[in-house]
Z-matrix of the N, CA and C atoms (Angstrom, degrees):
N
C 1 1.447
C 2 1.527 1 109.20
N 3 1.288 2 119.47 1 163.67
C 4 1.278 3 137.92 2 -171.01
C 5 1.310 4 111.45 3 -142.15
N 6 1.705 5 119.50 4 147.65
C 7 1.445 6 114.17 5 155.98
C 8 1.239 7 130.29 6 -45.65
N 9 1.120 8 124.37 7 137.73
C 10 1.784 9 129.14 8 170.85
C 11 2.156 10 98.57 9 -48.24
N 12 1.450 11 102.25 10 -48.39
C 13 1.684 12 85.47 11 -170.07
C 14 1.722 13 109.05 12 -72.81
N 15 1.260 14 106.21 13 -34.94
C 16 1.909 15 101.07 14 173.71
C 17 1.788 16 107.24 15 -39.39
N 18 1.651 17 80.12 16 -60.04
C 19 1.650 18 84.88 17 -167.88
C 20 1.995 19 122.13 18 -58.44
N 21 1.365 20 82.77 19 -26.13
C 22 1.833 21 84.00 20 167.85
C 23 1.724 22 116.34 21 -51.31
N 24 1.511 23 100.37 22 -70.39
C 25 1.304 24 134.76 23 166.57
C 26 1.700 25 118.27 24 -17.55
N 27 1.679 26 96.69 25 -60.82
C 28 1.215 27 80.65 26 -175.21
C 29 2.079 28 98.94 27 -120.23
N 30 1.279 29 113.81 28 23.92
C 31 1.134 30 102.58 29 163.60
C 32 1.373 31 110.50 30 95.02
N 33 1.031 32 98.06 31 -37.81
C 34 1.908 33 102.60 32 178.92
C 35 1.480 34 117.67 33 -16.11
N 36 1.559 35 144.56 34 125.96
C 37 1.203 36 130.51 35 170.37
C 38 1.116 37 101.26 36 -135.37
N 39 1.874 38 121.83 37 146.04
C 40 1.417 39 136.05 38 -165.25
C 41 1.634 40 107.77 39 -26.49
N 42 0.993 41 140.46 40 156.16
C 43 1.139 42 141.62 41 159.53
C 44 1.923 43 121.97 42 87.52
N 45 1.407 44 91.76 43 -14.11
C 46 1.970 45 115.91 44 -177.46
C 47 1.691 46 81.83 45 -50.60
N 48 1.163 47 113.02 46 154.99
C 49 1.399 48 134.32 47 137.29
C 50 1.483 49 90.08 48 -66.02
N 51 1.586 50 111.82 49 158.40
C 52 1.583 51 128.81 50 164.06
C 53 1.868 52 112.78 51 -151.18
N 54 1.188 53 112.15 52 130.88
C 55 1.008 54 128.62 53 157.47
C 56 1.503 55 122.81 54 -36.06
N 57 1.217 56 137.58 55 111.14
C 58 1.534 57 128.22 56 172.94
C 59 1.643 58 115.00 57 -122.82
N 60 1.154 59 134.66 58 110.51
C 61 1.210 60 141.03 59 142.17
C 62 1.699 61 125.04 60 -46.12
N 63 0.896 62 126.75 61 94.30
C 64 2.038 63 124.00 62 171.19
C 65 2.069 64 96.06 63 -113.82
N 66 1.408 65 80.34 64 144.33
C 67 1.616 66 94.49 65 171.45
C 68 1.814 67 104.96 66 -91.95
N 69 1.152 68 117.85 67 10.67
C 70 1.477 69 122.52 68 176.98
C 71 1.618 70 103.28 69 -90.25
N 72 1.488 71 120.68 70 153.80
C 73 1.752 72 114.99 71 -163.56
C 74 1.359 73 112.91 72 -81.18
N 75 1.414 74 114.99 73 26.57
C 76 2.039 75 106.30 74 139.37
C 77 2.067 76 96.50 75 -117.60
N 78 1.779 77 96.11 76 105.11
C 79 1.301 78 105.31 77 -168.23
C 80 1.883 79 102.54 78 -67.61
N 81 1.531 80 104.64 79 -37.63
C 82 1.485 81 84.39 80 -173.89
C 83 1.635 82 94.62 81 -135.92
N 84 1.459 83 101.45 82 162.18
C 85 1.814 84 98.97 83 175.48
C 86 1.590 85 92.93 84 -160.27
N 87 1.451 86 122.53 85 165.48
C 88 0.843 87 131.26 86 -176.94
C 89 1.551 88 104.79 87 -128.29
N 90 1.655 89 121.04 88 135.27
C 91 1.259 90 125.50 89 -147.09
C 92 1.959 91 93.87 90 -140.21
N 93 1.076 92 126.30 91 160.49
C 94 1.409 93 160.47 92 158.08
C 95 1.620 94 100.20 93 -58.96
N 96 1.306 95 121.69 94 124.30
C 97 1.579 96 114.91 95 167.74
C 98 1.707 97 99.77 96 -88.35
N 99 0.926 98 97.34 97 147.95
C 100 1.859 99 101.67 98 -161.23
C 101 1.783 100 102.79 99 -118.86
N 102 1.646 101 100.16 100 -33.43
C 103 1.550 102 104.27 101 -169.13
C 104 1.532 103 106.28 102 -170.71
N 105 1.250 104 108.01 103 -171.07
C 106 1.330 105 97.33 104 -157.17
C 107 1.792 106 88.70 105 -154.71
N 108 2.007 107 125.53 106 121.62
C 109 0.986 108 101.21 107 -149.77
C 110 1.970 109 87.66 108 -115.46
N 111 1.241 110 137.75 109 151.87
C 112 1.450 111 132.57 110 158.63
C 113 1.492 112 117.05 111 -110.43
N 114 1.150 113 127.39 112 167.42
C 115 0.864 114 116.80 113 -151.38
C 116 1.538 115 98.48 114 -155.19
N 117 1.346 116 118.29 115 108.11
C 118 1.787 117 127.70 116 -165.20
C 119 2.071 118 96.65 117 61.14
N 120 1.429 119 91.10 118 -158.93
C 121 1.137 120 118.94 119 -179.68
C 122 1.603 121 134.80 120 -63.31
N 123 1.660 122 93.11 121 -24.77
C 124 1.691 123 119.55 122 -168.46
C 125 1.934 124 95.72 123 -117.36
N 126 1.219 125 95.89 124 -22.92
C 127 2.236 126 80.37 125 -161.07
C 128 1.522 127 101.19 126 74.75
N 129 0.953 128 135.99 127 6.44
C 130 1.628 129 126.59 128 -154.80
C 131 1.695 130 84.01 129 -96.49
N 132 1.966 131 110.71 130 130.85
C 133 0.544 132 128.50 131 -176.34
C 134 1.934 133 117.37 132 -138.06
N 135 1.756 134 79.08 133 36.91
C 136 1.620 135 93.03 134 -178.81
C 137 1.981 136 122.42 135 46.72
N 138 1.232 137 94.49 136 18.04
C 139 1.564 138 103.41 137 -168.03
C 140 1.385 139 129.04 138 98.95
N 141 1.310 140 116.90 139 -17.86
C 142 1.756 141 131.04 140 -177.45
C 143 1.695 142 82.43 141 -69.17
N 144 1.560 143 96.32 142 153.95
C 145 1.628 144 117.34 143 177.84
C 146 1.337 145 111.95 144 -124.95
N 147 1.691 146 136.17 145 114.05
C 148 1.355 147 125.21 146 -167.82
C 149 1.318 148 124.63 147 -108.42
N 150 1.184 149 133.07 148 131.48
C 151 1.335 150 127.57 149 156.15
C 152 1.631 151 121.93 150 -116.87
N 153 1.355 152 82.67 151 132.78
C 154 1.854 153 104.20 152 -174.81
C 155 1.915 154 98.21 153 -86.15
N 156 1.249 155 106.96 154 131.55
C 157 1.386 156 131.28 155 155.95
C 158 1.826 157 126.82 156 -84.06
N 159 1.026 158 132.23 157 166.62
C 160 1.652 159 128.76 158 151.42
C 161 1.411 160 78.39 159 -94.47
N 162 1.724 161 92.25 160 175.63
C 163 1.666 162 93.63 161 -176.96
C 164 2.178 163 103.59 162 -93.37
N 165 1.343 164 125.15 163 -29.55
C 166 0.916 165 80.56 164 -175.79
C 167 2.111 166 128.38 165 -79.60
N 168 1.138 167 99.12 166 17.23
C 169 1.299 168 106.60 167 179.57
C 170 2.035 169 105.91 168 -93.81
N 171 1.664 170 93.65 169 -23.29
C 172 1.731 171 87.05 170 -172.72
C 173 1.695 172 97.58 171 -74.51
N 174 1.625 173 114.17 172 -23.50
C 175 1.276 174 123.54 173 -165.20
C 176 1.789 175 108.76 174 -67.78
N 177 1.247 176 106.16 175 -51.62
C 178 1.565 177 114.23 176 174.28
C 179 1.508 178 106.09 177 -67.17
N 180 1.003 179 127.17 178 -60.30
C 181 1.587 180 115.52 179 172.20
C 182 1.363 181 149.11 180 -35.37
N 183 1.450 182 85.16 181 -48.51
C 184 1.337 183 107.41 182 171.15
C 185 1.626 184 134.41 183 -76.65
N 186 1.900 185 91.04 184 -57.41
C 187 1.467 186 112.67 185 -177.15
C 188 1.277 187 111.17 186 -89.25
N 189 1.443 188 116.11 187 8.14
C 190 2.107 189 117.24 188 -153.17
C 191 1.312 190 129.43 189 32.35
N 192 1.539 191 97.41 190 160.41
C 193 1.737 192 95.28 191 -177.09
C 194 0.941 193 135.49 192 -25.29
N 195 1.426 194 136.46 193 173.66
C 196 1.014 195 147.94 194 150.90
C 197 1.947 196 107.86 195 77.48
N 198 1.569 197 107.85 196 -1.94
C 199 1.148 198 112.31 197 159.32
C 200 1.214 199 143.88 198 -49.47
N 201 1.574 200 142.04 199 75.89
C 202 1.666 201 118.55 200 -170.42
C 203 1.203 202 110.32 201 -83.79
N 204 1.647 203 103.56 202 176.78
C 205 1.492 204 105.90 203 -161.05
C 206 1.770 205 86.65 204 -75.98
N 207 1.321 206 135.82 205 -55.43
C 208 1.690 207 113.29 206 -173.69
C 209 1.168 208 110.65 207 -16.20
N 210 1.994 209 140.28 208 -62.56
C 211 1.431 210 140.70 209 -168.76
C 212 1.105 211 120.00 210 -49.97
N 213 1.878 212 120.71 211 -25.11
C 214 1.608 213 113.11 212 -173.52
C 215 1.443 214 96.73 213 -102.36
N 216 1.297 215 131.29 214 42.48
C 217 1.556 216 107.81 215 178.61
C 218 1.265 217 97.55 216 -114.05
């Protein structure tokens, strides 16, 4: 998932493939847009750009393989 204002911005609509950058050791991957998230009344997110994970995908991405969920608690 993505912010409602990213997704304005750059067009993105449910189902786009999307580009993802993480500084965790899988640097880039390309993902399914799944949803689309707002946030209050505006989406206004002062300029920050978000993407929502499930966790075991934020877990491999982020923390790398071989991570189980016991290590992130």
């Amino acid at each position: 998932m993505i912010d409602v204002k990213t997704a304005e911005r750059t067009g993105y609509q449910i189902g786009d493939t999307v580009p993802l950058v993480s500084s965790g050791p899988v640097p880039r991957v390309e993902g399914e847009l799944v949803g689309i998230a707002q946030f209050g009344d505006t989406g206004n997110l002062v300029g920050a750009t978000l993407t929502f994970f499930d966790t075991p995908t934020a877990q491999r991405l982020l923390l790398g393989s071989g991570m189980d969920s016991a290590a992130c608690r």
